[in-house]
N, C-alpha and C positions, 0 to 999 in steps of 0.2 A: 475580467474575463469570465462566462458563463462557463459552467460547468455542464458538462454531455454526461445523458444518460445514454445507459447500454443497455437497460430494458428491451428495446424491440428489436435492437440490432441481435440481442444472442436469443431472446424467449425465457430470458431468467425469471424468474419467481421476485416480487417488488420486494421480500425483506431481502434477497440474495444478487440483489442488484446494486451495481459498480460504477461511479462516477470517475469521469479522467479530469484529470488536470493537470497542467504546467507546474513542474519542481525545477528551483532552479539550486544546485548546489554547487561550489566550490571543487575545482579540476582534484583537487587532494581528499578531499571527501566523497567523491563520488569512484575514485579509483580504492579508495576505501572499503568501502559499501561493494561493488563490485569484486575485491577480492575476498570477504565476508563471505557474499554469496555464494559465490564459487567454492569456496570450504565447506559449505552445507547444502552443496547441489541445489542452491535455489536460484531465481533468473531474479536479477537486480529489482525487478519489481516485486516480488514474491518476498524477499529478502528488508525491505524496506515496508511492507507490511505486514510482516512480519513483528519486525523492531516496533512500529507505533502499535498495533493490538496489545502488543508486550505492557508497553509504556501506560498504554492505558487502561490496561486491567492491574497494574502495579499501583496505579496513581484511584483506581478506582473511579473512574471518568465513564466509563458505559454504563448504558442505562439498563436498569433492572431487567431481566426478560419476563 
């Protein structure tokens, strides 16, 4: 499945631009992650990226700026 850019749909700046794509998880996981969010006023999306920036600046996985 291709991934959509959102570059000319919002006029984001290309380092500050945002790819969608299809997540598929598990009915107990995702009401999971949902009430997470909701604990920290975030919208399940927010909340979920969130968790991987976390993950991978823990794991040290981004690239240098």
């Amino acid at each position: 499945m291709p991934v959509r850019s959102t570059i000319k749909e919002t006029g984001m700046k290309e380092k500050e631009a945002k790819k969608a794509f299809a997540l598929r998880l598990s009915a107990e996981h995702l009401e999971a992650l949902q009430k997470w969010a909701d604990d920290e006023f975030r919208s399940l999306n927010g909340q979920i990226e969130y968790l991987l920036a976390e993950a991978l600046k823990a794991s040290k996985r981004l690239p240098k700026k």
